[in-house]
C-alpha positions as CSV (number, residue, x, y, z in Angstrom):
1,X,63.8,1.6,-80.3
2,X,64.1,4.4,-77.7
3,X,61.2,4.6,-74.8
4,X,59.7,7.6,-75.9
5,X,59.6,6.4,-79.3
6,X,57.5,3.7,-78.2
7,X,55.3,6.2,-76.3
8,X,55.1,7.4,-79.6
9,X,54.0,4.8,-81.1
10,X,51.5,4.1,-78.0
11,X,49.6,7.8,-79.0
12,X,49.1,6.7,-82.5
13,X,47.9,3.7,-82.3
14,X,45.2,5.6,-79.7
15,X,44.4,8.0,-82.3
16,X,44.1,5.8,-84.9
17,X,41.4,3.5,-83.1
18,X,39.9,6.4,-81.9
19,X,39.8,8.1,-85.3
20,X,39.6,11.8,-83.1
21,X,42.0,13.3,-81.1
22,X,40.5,14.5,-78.8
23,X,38.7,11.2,-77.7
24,X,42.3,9.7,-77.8
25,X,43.9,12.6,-75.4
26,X,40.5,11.7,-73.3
27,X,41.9,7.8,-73.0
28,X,45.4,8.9,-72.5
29,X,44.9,11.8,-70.0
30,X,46.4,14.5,-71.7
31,X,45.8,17.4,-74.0
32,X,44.6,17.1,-77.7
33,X,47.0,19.3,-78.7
34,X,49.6,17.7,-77.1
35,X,48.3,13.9,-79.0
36,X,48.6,16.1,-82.4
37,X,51.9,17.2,-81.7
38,X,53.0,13.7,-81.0
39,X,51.7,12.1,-84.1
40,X,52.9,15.1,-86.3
41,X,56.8,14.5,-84.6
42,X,56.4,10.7,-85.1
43,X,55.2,11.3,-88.9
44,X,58.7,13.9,-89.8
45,X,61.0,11.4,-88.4
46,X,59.4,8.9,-90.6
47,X,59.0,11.1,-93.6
48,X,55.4,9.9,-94.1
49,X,51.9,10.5,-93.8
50,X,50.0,8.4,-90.8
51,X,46.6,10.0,-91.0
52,X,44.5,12.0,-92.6
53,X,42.9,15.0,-91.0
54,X,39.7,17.0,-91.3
55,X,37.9,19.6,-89.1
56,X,35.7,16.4,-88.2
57,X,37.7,13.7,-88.1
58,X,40.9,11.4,-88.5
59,X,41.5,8.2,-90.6
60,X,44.3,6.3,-91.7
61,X,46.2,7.0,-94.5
62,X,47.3,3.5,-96.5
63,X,51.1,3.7,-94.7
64,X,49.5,4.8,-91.5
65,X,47.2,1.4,-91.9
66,X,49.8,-0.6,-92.3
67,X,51.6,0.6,-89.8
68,X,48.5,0.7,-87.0
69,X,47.6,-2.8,-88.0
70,X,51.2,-4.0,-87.3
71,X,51.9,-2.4,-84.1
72,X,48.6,-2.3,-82.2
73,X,49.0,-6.1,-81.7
74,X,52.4,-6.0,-80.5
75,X,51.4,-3.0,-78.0
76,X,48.7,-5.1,-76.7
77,X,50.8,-8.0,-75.8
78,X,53.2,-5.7,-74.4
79,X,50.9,-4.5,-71.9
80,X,49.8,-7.5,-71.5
81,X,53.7,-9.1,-70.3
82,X,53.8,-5.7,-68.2
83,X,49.8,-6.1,-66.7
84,X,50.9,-9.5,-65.3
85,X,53.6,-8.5,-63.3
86,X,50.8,-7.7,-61.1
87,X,50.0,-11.3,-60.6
88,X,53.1,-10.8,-57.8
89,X,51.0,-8.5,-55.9
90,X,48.6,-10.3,-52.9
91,X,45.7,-9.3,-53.9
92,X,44.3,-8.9,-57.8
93,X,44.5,-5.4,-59.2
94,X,44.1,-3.7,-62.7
95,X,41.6,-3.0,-64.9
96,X,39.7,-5.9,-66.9
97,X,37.9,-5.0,-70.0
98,X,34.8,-6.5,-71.1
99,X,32.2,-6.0,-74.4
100,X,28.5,-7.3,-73.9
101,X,25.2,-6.8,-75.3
102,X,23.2,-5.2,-72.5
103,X,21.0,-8.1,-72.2
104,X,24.2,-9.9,-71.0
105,X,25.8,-6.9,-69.4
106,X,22.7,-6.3,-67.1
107,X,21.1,-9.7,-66.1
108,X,24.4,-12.4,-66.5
109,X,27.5,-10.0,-65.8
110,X,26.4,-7.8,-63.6
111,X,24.9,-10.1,-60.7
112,X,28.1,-12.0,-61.1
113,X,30.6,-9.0,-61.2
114,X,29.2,-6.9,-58.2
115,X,30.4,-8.9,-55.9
116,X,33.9,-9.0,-57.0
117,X,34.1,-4.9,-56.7
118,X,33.8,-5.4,-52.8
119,X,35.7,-8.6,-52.6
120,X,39.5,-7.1,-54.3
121,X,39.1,-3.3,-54.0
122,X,41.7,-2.7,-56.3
123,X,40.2,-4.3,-59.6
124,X,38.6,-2.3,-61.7
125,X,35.7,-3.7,-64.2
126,X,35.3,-2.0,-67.4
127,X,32.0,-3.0,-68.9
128,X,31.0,-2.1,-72.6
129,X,28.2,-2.4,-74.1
130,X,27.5,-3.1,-77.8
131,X,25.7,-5.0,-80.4
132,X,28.3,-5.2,-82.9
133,X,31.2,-7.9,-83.4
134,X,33.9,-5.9,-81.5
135,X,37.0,-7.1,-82.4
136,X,38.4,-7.6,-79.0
137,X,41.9,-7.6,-80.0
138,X,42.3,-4.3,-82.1
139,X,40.2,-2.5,-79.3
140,X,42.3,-3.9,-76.5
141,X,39.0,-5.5,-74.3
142,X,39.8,-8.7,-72.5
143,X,37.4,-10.5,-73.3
144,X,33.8,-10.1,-75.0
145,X,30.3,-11.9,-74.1
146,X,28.6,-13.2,-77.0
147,X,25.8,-16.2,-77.8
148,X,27.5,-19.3,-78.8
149,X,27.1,-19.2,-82.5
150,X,29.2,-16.6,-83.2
151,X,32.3,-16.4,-81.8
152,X,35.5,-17.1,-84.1
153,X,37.1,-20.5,-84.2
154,X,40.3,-18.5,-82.9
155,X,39.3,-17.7,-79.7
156,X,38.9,-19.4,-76.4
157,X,35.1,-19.6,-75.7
158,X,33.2,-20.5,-71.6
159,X,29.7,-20.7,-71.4
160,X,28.2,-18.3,-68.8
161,X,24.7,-18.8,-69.4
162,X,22.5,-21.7,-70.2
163,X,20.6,-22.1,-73.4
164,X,18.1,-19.3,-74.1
165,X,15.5,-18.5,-76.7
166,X,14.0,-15.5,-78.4
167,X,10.2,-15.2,-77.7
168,X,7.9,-12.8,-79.8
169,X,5.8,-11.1,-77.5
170,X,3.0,-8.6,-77.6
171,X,0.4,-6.8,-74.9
172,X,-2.7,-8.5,-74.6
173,X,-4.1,-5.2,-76.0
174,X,-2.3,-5.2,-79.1
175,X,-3.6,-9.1,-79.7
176,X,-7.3,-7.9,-78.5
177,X,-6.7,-5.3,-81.6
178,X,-5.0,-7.0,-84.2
179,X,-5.2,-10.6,-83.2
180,X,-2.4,-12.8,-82.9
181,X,-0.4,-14.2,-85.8
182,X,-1.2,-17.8,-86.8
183,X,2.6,-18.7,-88.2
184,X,5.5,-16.6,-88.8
185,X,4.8,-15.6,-92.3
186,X,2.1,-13.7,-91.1
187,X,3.7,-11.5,-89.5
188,X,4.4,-9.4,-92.4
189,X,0.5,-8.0,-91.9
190,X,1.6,-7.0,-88.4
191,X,3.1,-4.0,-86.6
192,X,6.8,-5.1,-85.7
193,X,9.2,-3.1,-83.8
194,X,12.5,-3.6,-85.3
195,X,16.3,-3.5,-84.2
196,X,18.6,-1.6,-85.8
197,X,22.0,-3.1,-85.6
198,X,25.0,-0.8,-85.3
199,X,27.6,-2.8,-87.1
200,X,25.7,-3.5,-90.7
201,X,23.1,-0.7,-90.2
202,X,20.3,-3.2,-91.1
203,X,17.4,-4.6,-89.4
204,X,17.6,-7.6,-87.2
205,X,15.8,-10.3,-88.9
206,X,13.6,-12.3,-86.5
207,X,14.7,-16.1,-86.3
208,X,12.3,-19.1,-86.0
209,X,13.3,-23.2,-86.1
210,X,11.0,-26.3,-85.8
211,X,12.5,-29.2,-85.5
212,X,15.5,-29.6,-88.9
213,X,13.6,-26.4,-90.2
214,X,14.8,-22.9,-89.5
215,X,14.7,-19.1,-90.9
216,X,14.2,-15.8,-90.9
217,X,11.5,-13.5,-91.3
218,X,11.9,-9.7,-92.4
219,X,9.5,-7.8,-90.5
220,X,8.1,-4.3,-90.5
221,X,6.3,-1.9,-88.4
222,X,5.7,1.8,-87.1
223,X,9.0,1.5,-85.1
224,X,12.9,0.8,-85.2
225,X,15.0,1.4,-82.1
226,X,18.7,0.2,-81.3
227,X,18.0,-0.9,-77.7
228,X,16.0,-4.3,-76.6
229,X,15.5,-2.7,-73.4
230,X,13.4,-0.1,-75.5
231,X,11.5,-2.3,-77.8
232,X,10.2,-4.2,-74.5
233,X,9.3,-0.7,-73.2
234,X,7.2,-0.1,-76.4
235,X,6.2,-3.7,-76.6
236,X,4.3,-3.5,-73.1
237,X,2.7,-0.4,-74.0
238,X,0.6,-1.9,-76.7
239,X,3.0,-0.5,-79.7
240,X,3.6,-3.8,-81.8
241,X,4.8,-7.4,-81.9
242,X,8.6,-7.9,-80.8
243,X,11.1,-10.6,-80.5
244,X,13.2,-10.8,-77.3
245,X,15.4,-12.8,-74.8
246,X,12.9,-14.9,-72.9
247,X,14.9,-14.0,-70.0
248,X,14.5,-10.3,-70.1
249,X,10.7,-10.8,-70.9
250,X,9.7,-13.8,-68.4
251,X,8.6,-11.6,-65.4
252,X,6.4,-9.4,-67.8
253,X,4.9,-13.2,-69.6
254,X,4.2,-14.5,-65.8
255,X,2.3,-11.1,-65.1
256,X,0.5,-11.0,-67.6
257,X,1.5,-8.3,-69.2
258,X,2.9,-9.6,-72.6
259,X,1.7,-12.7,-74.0
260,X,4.1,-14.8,-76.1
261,X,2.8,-16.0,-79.6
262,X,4.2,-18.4,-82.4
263,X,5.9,-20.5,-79.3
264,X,6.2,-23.9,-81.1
265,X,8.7,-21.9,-83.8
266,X,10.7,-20.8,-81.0
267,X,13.5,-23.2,-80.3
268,X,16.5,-23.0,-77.3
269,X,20.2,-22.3,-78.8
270,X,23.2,-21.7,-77.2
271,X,23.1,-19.1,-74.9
272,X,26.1,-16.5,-74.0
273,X,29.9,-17.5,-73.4
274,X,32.6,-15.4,-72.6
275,X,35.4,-15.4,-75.2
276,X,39.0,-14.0,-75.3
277,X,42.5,-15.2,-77.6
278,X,43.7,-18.2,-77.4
279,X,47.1,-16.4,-76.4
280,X,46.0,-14.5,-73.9
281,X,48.4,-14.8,-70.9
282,X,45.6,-14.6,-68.0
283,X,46.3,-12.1,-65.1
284,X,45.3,-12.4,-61.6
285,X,42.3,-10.2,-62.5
286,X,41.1,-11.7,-65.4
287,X,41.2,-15.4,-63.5
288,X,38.9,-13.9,-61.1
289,X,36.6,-12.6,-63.2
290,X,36.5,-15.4,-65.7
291,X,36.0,-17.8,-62.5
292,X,33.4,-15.5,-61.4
293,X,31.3,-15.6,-64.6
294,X,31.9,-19.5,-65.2
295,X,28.7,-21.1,-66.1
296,X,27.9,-23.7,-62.9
């Protein structure tokens, strides 16, 4: 196929992850109008439809599916074969691509990762941050950061974290108030604040093991955000009960400013690992970050 053809291919494949033009022309560096008039010439000499448009939006249309799901991989490893030609350079350079929670993004990445932006000058981190199961593959990220449990059995998985647990927590004036629960099935009388997840749009449900046993309890309360970082805000300011990384709540336990209830349910599992494809041919960059991050 002719190199602009590809290119082509390259835009649509953009817009069709993106699902908006003008987010795509944004990644690509050029105009919206010149993305649409790309994917309108790639669609005649085809002599089909590849997406749908609205004044709001773009999907895929079933032969513009087929098509993205078949070339988006190939692209990837293309740039992949092209991205490790660097690896001939002296020093590591590009751009490495990573999708966290912002637990993980802020107190295991980060620490680890600042150092390397002084160290090689021309790497480039890309850190994302997001609850959901990214596909890693179809939105072309390096590598994600997930807890043990679920990561697919394709991938290549390296712990970065030791084992953690999820506390529940509350201000010692919301337990003056309301006391504290006496087992986890009483929390249903309580004032819960809950987190929305993005990629079902449903409520986290709050875990709990002992021993063989473990479950989940559906909470409810006067509050539901889609940030941890914000349910600890509300937490220490008296607003309800919460379930949290102990690490992101262990300085406010040790001042006394939360209190941690229901702690023989709470049981360690595995904590975060880095994961990426088994397939992945590894560049320079990516071999220093993923020996940066290694769990020691």
């Amino acid at each position: 196929m002719a190199t602009h053809h590809l290119d082509d291919l390259a835009v649509f494949v953009t817009v069709g992850r993106e699902g908006n033009f003008t987010r795509a022309a944004a990644h690509l560096g050029v105009s919206p109008s010149a993305v649409s008039q790309t994917v309108r010439g790639l669609e005649e000499r085809l002599g089909v439809r590849l997406l749908t448009r609205t004044t709001r939006s773009v999907t895929r249309t079933e032969a513009g599916d087929r098509l993205w799901r078949s070339v988006a991989p190939l692209l990837a490893e293309i740039d992949e074969h092209v991205t490790a030609v660097t690896d001939y350079r002296e020093r590591p350079a590009g751009t490495v691509r990573i999708t966290a929670d912002e637990v993980a993004a802020r107190y295991v990445l980060w620490p680890k990762l600042r150092p390397l932006l002084d160290t090689y000058p021309e790497l480039t981190i890309e850190l994302v941050t997001d609850y959901g199961l990214t596909d890693i593959v179809s939105e072309r990220f390096d590598a994600g950061v997930r807890v043990g449990g679920v990561i697919a059995a394709d991938m290549i998985a390296i712990p970065i974290a030791p084992p953690m647990r999820l506390v529940t927590v509350a201000s010692p004036g919301y337990l003056k108030r309301y006391s504290a629960p006496a087992n986890p099935e009483a929390l249903t009388a309580h004032r819960c604040i809950n987190l929305r997840l993005p990629t079902q749009g449903g409520l986290y449900p709050w875990e709990f093991g002992s021993g063989e046993r473990e479950f989940r309890v559906r909470v409810s309360g006067p509050l539901i955000m889609n940030s941890v970082l914000q349910i600890l805000q509300a937490s220490l300011e008296g607003v309800g009960l919460a379930q949290l990384p102990q690490g992101l709540v262990q300085k406010h336990l040790d001042r006394g400013e939360l209190q941690e209830v229901l702690q023989e349910w709470s049981e360690p599992f595995e904590g975060y690992h880095l994961y990426y494809p088994s397939r992945r041919q590894h560049t320079a960059a990516f071999s220093v970050v993923l020996d940066a991050l290694r769990l020691r």
